[in-house]
PAFITI-831197 format. One record per atom (N, C-alpha, C, O, CB): x, y, z; residue in three letters. Coordinates in steps of 0.1 Angstrom, whole numbers, padded with zeros to 4 digits, always signed. Glycine has a CB too. Example, Ala and Ser with C-alpha at 12.3 -4.5 7.8 and 13.67 -1.06 7.14 Angstrom:
<recs>
+0132-0057+0078ALA+0123-0045+0078ALA+0132-0033+0078ALA+0142-0033+0085ALA+0113-0045+0090ALA+0128-0022+0071SER+0137-0011+0071SER+0129+0000+0079SER+0134+0011+0080SER+0141-0006+0057SER
</recs>
This chain:
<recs>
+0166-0224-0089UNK+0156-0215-0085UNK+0163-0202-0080UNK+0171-0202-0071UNK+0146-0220-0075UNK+0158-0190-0086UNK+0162-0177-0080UNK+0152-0174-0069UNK+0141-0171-0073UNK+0163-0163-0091UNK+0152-0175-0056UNK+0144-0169-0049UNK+0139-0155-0047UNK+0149-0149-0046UNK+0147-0172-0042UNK+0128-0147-0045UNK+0127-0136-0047UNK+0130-0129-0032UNK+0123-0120-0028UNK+0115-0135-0053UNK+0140-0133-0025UNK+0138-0121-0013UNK+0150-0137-0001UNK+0147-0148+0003UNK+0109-0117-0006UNK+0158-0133+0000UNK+0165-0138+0009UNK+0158-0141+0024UNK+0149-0135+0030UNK+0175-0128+0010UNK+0168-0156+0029UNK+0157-0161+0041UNK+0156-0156+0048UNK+0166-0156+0056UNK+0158-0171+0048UNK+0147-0146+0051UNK+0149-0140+0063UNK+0142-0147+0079UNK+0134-0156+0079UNK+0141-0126+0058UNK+0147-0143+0092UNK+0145-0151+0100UNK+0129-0153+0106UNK+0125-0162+0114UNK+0155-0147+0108UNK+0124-0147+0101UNK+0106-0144+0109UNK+0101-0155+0103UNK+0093-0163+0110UNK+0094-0128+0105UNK+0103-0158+0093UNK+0098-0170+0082UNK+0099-0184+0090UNK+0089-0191+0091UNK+0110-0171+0068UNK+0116-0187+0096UNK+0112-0197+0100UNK+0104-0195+0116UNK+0096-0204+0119UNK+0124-0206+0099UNK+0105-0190+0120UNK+0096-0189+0134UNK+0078-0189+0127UNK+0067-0191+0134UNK+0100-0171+0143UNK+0079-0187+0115UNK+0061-0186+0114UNK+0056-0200+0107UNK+0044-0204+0107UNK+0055-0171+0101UNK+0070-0210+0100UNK+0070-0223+0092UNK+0056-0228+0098UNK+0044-0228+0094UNK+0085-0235+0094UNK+0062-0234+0112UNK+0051-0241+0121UNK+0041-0240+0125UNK+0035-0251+0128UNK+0052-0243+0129UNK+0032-0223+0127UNK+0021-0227+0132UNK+0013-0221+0121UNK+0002-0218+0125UNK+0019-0223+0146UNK+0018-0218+0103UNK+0015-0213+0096UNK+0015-0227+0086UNK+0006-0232+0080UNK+0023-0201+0095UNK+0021-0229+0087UNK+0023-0245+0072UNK+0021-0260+0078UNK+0015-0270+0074UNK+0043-0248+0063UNK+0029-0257+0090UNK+0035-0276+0093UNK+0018-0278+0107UNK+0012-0289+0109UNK+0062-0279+0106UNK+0017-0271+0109UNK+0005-0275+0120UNK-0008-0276+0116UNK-0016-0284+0120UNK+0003-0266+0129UNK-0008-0268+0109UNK-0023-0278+0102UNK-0020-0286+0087UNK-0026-0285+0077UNK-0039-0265+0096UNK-0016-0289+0088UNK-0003-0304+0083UNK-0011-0312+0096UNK-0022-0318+0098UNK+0022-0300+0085UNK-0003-0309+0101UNK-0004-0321+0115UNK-0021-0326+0119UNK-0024-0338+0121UNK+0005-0312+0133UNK-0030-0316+0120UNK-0043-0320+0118UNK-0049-0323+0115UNK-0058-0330+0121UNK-0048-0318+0117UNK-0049-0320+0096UNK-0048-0335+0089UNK-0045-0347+0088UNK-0052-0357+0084UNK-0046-0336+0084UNK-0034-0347+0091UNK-0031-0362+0096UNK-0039-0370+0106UNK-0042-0382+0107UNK-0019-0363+0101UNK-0041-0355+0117UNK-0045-0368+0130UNK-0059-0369+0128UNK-0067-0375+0135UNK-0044-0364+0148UNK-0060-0365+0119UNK-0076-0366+0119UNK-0076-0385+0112UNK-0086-0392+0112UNK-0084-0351+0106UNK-0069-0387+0109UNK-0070-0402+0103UNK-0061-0409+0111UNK-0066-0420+0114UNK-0066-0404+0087UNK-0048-0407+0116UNK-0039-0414+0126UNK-0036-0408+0130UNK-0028-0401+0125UNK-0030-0420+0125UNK-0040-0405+0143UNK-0032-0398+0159UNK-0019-0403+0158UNK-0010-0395+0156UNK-0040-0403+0177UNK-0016-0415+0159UNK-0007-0416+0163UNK+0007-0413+0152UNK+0018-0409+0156UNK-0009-0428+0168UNK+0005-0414+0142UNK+0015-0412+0130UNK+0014-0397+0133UNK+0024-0394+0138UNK+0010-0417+0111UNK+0008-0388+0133UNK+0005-0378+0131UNK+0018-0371+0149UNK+0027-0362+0148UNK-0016-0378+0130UNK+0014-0378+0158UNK+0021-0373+0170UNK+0037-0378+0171UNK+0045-0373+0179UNK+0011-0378+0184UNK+0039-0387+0164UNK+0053-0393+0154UNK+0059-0383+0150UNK+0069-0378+0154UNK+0052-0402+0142UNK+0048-0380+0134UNK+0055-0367+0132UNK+0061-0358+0138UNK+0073-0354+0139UNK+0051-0362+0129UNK+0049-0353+0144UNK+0054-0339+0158UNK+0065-0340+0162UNK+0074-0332+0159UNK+0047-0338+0172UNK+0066-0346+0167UNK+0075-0355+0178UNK+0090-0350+0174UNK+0098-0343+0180UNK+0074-0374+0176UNK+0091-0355+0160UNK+0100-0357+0150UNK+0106-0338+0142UNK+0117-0334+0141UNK+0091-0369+0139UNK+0094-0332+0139UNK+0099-0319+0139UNK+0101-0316+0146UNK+0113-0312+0144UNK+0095-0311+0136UNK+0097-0314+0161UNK+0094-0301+0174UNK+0113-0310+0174UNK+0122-0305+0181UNK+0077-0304+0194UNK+0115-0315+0170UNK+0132-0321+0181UNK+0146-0318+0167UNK+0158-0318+0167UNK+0130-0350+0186UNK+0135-0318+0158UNK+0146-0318+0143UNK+0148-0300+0148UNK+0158-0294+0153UNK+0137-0324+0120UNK+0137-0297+0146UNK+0137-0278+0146UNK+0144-0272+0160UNK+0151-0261+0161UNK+0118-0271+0146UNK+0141-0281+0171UNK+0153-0275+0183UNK+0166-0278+0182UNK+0175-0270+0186UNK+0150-0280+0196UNK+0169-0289+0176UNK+0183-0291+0172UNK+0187-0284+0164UNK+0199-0282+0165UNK+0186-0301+0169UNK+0181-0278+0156UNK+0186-0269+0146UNK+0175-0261+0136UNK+0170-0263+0125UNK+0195-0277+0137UNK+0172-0250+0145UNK+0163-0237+0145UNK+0165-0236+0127UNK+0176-0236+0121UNK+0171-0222+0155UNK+0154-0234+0122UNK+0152-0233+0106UNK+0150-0241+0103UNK+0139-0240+0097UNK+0158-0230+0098UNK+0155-0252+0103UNK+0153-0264+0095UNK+0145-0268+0086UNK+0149-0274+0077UNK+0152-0270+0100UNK+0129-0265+0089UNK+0118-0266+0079UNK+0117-0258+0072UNK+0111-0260+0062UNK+0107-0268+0082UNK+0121-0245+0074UNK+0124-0234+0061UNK+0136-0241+0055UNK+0137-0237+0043UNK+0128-0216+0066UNK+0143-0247+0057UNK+0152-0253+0051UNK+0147-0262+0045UNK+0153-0264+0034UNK+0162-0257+0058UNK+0138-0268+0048UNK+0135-0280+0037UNK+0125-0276+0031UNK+0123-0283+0021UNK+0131-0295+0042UNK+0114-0264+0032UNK+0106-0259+0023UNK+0118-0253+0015UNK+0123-0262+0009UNK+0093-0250+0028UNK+0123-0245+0013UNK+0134-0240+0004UNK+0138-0251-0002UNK+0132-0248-0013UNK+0146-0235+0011UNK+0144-0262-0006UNK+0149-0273-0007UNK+0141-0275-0017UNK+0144-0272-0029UNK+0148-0282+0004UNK+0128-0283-0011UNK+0113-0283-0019UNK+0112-0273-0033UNK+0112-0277-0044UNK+0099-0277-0007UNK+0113-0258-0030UNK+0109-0251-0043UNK+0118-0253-0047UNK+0114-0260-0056UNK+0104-0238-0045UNK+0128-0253-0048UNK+0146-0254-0058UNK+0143-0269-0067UNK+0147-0271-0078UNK+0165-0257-0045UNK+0136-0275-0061UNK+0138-0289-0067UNK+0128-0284-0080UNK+0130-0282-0092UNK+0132-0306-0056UNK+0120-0282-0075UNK+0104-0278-0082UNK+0107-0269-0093UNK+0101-0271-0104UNK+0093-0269-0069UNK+0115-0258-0091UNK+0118-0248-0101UNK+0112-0238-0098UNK+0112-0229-0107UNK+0116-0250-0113UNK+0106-0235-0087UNK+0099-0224-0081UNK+0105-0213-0078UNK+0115-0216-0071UNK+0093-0226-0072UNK+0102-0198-0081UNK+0102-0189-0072UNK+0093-0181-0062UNK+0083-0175-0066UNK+0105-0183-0076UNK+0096-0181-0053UNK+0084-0180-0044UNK+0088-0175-0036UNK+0097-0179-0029UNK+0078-0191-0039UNK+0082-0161-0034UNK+0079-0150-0019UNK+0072-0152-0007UNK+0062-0146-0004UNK+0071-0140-0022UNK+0081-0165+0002UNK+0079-0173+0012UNK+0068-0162+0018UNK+0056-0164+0018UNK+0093-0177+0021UNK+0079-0147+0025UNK+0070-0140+0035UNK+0058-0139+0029UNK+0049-0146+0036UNK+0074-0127+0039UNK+0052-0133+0018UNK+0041-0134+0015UNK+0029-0139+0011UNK+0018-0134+0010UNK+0041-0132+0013UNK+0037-0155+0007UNK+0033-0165+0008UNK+0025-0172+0022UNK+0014-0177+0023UNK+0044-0169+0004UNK+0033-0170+0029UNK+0029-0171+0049UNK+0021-0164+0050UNK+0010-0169+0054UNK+0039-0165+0061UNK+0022-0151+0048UNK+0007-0145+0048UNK-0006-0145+0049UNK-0014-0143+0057UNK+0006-0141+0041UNK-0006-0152+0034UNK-0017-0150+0030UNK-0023-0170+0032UNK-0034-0173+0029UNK-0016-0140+0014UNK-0009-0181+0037UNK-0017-0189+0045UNK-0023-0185+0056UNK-0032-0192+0061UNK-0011-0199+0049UNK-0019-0175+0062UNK-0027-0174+0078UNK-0037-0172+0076UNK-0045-0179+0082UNK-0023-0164+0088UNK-0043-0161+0064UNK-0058-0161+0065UNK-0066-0176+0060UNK-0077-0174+0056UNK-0063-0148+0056UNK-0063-0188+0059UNK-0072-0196+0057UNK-0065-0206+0068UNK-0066-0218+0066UNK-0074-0199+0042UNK-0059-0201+0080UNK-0064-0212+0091UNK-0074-0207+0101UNK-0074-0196+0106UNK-0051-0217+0099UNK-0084-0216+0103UNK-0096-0215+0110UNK-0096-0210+0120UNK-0085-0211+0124UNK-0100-0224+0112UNK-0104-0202+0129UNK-0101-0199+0142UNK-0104-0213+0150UNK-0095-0215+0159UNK-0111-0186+0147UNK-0113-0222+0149UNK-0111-0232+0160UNK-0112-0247+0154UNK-0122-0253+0149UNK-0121-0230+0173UNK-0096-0249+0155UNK-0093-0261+0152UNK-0097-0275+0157UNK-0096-0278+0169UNK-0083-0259+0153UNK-0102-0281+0148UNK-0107-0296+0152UNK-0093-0309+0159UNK-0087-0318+0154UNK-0113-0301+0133UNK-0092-0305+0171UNK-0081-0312+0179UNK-0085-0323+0186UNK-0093-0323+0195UNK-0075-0303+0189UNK-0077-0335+0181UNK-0085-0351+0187UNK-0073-0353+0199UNK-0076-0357+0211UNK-0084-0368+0173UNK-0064-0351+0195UNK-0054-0360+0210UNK-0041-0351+0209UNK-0032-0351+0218UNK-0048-0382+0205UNK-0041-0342+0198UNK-0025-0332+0200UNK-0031-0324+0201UNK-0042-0322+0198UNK-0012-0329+0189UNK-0022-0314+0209UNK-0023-0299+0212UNK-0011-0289+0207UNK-0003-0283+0214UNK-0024-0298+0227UNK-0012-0289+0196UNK-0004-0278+0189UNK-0011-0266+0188UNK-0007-0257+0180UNK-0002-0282+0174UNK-0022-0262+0197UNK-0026-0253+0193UNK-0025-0235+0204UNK-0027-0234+0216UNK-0038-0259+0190UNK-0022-0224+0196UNK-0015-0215+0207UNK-0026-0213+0213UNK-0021-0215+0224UNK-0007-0201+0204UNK-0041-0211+0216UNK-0052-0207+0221UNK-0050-0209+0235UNK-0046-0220+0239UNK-0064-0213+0215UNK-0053-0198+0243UNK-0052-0202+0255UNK-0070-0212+0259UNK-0081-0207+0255UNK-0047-0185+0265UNK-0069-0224+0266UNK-0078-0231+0271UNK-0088-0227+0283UNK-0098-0233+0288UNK-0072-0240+0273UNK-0081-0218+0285UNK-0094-0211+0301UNK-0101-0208+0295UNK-0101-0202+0284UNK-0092-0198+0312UNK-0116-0213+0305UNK-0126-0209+0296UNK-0134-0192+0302UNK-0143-0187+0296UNK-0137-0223+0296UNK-0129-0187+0315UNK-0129-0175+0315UNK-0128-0159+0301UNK-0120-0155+0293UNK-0119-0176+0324UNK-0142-0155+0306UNK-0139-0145+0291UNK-0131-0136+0289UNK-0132-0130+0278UNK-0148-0137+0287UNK-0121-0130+0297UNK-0110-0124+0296UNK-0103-0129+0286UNK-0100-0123+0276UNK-0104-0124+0306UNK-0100-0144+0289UNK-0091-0152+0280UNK-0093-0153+0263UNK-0086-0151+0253UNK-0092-0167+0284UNK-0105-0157+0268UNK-0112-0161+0253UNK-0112-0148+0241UNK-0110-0148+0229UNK-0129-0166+0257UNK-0116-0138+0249UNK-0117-0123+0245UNK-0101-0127+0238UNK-0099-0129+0226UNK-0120-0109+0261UNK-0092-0127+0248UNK-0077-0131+0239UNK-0073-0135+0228UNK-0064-0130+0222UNK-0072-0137+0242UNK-0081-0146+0224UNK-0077-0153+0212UNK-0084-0150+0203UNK-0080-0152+0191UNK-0077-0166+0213UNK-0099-0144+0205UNK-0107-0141+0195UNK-0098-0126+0189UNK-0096-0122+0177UNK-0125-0139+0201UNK-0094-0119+0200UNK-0085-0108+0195UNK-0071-0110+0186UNK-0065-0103+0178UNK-0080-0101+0206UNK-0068-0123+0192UNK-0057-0122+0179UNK-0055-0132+0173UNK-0044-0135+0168UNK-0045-0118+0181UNK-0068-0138+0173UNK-0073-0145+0158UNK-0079-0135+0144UNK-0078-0137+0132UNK-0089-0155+0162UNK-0085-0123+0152UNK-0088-0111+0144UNK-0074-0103+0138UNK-0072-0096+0128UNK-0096-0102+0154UNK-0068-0106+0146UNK-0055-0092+0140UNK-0048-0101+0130UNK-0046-0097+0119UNK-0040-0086+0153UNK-0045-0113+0135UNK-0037-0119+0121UNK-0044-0124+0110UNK-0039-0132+0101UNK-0029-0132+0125UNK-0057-0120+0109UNK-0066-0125+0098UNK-0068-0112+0093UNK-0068-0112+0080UNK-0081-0134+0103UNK-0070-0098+0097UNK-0059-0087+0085UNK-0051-0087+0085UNK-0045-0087+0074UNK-0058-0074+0085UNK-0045-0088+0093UNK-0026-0092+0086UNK-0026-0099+0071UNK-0020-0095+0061UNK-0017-0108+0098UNK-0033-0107+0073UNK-0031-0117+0065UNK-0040-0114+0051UNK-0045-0123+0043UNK-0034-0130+0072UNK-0041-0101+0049UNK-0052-0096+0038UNK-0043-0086+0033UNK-0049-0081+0024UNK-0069-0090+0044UNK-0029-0080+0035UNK-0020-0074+0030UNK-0019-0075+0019UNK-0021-0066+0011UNK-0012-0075+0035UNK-0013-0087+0015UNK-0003-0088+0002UNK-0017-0089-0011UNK-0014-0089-0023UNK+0012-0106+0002UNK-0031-0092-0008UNK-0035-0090-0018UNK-0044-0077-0019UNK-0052-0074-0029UNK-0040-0101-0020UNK-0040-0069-0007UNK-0046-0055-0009UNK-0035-0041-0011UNK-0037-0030-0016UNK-0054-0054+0003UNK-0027-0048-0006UNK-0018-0033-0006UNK-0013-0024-0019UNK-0006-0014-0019UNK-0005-0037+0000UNK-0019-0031-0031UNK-0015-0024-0043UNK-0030-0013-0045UNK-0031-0003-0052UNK-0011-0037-0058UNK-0039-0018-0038UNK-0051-0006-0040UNK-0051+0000-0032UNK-0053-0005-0021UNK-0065-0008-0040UNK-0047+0018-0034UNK-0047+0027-0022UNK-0057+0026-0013UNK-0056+0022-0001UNK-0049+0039-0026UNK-0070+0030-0020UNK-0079+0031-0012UNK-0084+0020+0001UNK-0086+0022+0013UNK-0087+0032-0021UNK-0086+0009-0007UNK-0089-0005+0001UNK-0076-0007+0014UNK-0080-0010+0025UNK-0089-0021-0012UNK-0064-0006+0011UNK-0054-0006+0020UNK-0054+0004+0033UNK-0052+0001+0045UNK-0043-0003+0012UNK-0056+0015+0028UNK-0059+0022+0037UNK-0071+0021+0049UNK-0068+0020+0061UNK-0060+0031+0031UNK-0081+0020+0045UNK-0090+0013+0051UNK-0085-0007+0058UNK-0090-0011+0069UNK-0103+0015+0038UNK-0080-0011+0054UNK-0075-0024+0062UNK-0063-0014+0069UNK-0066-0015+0080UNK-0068-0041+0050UNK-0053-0007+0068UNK-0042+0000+0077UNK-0055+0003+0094UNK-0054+0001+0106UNK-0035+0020+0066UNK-0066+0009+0085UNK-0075+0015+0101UNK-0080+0004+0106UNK-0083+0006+0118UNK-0088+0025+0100UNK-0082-0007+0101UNK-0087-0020+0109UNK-0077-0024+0118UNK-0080-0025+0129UNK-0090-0032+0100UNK-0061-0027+0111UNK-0053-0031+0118UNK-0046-0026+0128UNK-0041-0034+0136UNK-0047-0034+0113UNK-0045-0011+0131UNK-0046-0003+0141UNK-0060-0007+0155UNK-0059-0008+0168UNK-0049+0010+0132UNK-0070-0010+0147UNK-0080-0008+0156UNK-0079-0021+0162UNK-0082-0023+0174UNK-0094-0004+0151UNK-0075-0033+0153UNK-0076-0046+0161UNK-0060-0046+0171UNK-0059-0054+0180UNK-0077-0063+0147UNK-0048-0037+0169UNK-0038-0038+0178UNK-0044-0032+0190UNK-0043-0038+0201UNK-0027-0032+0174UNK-0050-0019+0189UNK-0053-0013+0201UNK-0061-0023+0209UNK-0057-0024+0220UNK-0060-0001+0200UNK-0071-0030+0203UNK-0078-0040+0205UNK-0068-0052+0217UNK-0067-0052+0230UNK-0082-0044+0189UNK-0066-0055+0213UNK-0054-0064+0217UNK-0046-0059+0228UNK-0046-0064+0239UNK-0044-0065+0206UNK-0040-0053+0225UNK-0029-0042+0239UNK-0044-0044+0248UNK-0045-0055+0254UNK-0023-0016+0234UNK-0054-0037+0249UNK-0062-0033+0260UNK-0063-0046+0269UNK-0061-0046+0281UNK-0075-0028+0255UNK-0069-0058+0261UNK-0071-0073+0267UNK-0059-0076+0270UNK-0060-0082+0280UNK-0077-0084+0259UNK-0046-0076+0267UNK-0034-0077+0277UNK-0031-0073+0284UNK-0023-0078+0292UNK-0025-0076+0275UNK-0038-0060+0285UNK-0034-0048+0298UNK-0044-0056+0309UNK-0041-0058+0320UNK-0039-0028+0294UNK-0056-0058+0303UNK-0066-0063+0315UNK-0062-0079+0321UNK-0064-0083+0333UNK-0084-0065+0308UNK-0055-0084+0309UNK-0052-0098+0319UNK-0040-0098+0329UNK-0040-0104+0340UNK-0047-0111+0309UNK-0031-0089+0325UNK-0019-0083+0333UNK-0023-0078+0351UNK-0019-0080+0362UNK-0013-0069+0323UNK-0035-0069+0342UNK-0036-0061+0356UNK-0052-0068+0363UNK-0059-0061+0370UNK-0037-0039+0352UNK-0056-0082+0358UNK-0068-0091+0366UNK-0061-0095+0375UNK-0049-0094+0375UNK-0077-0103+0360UNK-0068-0101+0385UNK-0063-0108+0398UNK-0059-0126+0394UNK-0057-0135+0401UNK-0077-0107+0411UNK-0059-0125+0381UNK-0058-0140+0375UNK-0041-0142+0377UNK-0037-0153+0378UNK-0065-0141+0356UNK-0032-0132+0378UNK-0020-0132+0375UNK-0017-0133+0396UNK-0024-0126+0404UNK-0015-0117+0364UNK-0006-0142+0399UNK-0007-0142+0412UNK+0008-0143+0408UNK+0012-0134+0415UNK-0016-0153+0422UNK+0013-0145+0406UNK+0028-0149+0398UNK+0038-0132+0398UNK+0035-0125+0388UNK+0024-0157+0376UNK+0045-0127+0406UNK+0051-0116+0398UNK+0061-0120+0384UNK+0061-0113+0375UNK+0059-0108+0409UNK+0068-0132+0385UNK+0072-0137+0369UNK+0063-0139+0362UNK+0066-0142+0351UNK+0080-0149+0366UNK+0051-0140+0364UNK+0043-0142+0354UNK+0037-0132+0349UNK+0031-0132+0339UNK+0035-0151+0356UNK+0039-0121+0358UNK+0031-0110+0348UNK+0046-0104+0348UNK+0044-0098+0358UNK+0016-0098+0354UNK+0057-0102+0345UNK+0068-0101+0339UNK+0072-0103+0327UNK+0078-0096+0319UNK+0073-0105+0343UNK+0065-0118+0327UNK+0069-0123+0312UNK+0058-0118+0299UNK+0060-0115+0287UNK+0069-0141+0312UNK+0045-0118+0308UNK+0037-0108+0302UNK+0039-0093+0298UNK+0036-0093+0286UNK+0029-0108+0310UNK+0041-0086+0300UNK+0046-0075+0300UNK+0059-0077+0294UNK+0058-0065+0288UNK+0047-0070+0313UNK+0069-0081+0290UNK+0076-0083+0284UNK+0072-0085+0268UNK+0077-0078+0259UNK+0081-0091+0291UNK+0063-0095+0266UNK+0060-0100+0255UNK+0050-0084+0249UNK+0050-0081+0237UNK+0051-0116+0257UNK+0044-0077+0257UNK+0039-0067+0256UNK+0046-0054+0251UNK+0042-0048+0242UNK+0033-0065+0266UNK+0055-0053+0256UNK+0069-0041+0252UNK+0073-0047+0236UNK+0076-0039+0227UNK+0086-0044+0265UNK+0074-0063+0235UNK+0076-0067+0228UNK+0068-0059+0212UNK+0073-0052+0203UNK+0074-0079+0233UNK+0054-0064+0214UNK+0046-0066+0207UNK+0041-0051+0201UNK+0036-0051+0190UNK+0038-0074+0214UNK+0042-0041+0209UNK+0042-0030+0208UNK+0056-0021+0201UNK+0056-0012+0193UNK+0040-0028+0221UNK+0065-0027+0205UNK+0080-0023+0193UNK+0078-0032+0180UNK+0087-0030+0172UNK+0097-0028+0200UNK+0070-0041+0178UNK+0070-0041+0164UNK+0055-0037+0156UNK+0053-0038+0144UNK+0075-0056+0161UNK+0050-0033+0163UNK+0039-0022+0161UNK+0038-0010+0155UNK+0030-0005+0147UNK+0036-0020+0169UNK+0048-0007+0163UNK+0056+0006+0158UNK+0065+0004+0144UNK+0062+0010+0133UNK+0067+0009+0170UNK+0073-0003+0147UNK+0078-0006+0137UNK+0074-0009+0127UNK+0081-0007+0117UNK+0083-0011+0139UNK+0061-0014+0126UNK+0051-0017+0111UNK+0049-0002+0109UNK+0057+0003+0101UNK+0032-0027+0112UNK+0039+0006+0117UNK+0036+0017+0115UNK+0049+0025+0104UNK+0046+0030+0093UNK+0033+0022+0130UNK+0059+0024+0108UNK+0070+0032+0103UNK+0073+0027+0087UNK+0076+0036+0079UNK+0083+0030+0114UNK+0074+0015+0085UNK+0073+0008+0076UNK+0063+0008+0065UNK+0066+0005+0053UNK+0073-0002+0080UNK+0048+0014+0071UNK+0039+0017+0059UNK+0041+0032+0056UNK+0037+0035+0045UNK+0023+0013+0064UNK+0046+0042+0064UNK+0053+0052+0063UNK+0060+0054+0050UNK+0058+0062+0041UNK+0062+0051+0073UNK+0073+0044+0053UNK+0084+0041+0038UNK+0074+0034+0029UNK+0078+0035+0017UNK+0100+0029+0040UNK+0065+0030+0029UNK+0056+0021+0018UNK+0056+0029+0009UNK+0061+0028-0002UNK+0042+0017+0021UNK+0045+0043+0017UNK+0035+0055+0003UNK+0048+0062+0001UNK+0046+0072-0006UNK+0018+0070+0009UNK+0061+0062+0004UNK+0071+0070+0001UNK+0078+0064-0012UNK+0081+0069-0023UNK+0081+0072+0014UNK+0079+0050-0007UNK+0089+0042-0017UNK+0085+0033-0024UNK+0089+0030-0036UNK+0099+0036-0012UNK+0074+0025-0018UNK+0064+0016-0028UNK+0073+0000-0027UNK+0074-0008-0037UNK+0065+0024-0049UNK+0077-0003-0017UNK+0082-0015-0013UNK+0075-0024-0009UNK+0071-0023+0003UNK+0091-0015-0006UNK+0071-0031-0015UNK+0062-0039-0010UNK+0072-0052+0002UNK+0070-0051+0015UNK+0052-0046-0026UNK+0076-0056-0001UNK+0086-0066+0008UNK+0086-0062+0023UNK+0080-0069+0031UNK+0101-0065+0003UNK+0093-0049+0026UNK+0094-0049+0040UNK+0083-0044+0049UNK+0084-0042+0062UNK+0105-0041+0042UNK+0069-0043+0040UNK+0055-0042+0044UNK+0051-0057+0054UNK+0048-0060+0066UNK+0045-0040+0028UNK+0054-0066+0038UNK+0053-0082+0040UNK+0060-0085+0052UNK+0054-0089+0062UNK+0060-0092+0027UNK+0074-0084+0053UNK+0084-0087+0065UNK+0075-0083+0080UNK+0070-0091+0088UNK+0100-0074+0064UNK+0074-0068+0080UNK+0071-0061+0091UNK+0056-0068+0098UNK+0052-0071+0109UNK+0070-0045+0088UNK+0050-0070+0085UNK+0033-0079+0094UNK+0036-0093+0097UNK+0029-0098+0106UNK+0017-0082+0083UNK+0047-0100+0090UNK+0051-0109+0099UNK+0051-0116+0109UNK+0046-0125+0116UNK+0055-0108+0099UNK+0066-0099+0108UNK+0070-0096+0123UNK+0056-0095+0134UNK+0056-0102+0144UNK+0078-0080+0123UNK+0047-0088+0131UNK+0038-0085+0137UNK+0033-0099+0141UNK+0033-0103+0152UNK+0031-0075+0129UNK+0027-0107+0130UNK+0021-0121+0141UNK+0027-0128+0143UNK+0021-0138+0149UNK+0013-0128+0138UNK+0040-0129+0141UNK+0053-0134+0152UNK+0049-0132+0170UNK+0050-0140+0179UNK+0068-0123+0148UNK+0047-0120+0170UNK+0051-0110+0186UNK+0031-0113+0187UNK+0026-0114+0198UNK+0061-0082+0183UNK+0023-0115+0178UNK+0008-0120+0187UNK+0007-0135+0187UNK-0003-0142+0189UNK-0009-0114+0178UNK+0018-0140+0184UNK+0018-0155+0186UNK+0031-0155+0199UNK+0033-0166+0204UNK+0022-0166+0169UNK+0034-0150+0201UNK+0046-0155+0214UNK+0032-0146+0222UNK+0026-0154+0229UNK+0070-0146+0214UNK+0027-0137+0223UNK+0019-0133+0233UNK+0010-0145+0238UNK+0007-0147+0250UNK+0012-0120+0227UNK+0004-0154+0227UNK-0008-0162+0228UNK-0002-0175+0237UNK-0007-0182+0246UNK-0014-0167+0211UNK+0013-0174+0231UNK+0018-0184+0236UNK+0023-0184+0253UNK+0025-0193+0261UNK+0028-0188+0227UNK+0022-0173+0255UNK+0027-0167+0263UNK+0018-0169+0277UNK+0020-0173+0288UNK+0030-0154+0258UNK+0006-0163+0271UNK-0007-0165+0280UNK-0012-0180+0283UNK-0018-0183+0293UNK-0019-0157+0274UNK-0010-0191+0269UNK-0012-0202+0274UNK-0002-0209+0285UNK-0006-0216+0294UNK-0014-0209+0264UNK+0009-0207+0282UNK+0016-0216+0289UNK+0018-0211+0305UNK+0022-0218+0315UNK+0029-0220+0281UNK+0015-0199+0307UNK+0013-0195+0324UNK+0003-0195+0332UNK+0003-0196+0344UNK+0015-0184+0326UNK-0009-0195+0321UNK-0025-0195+0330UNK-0032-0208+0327UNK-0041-0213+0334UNK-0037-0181+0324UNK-0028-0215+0314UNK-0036-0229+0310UNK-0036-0241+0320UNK-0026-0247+0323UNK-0030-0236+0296UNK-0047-0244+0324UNK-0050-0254+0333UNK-0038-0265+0333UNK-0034-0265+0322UNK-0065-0260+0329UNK-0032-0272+0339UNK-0021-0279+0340UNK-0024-0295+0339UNK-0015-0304+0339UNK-0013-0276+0353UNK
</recs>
């Protein structure tokens, strides 16, 4: 198999909560317990050695004879995972759990941004229609920044590392924002579709460390 586009690294950071996690939901939906085996078994294979399941999806298409445009491939799974997942006994899931509407406001926001994201690769060859999804995705970042800014600066944050790391992930998320922006720039110039694909990625890479970010500092313990 010739692959169309070298591994690039965002890919494997998106394997898991893009392919292998609702994988895992299916399963538990019939055996929790095989299902939390599994887990178990990636979360420890993939810390021992970061990639790994892009390594074995790669693996997979070579055997197969496939060529396949992972990043955009990823893509365009994100738009068909659900906003709220049917969860029996695992918690794979980034949503922060407070049931305060600040929070919630959170995930509905960037359940929204990565569900245009994820409408790219089958729109970006129509000017018109693209352009119009470019002003959505703008409007759902601004969107987003603002409810970070408000959880940062609520009294919910008592932690100064914790709104550090917040803010961090925010600087974050905002340099690759930019960086898309610049990228659809070179798009109408050069007509690359790839580093379009890469850069929105990138992009729900940096709203999934944010999500993750807010669960694991404010989620009930």
């Amino acid at each position: 198999m010739t692959m169309s586009e070298e591994k690039p690294p965002i890919c494997a950071n998106l394997i898991f909560p893009i392919l292998i996690r609702p994988v895992i939901h299916k399963i538990e939906r019939h055996d929790p317990m095989a299902a939390q085996i599994l887990l178990n078994a990636i979360i420890k294979a993939e810390t021992s050695e970061p990639g790994l399941m892009l390594d074995i999806v790669n693996s997979i298409l070579k055997r197969r004879d496939l060529t396949v445009n992972i990043t955009e491939s990823l893509l365009k799974l994100q738009g068909h995972i659900p906003e709220f997942d049917v969860i029996v006994t695992i918690n794979t899931d980034q949503k922060c759990k407070r049931s305060e509407e600040l929070f919630q406001d959170l995930n509905r926001k960037t359940y929204s941004l990565k569900k245009i994201l994820s409408r790219i690769p089958d729109e970006i060859n129509d000017r018109k229609t693209f352009l119009e999804t470019i002003k959505e995705i703008a409007s759902a970042i601004k969107k987003l920044l603002d409810c970070v800014n408000e959880i940062s600066n609520s009294l919910q944050i008592t932690s100064p590392s914790d709104k550090r790391a917040l803010e961090n992930r925010k600087r974050e998320f905002i340099r690759d924002s930019k960086k898309f922006s610049q990228t659809l720039k070179e798009f109408f110039r050069e007509g690359q579709t790839q580093t379009v694909f890469q850069s929105a990625a990138q992009l729900i890479c940096a709203t999934n460390t944010i999500q993750r970010t807010v669960k694991t500092k404010f989620d009930p313990k």
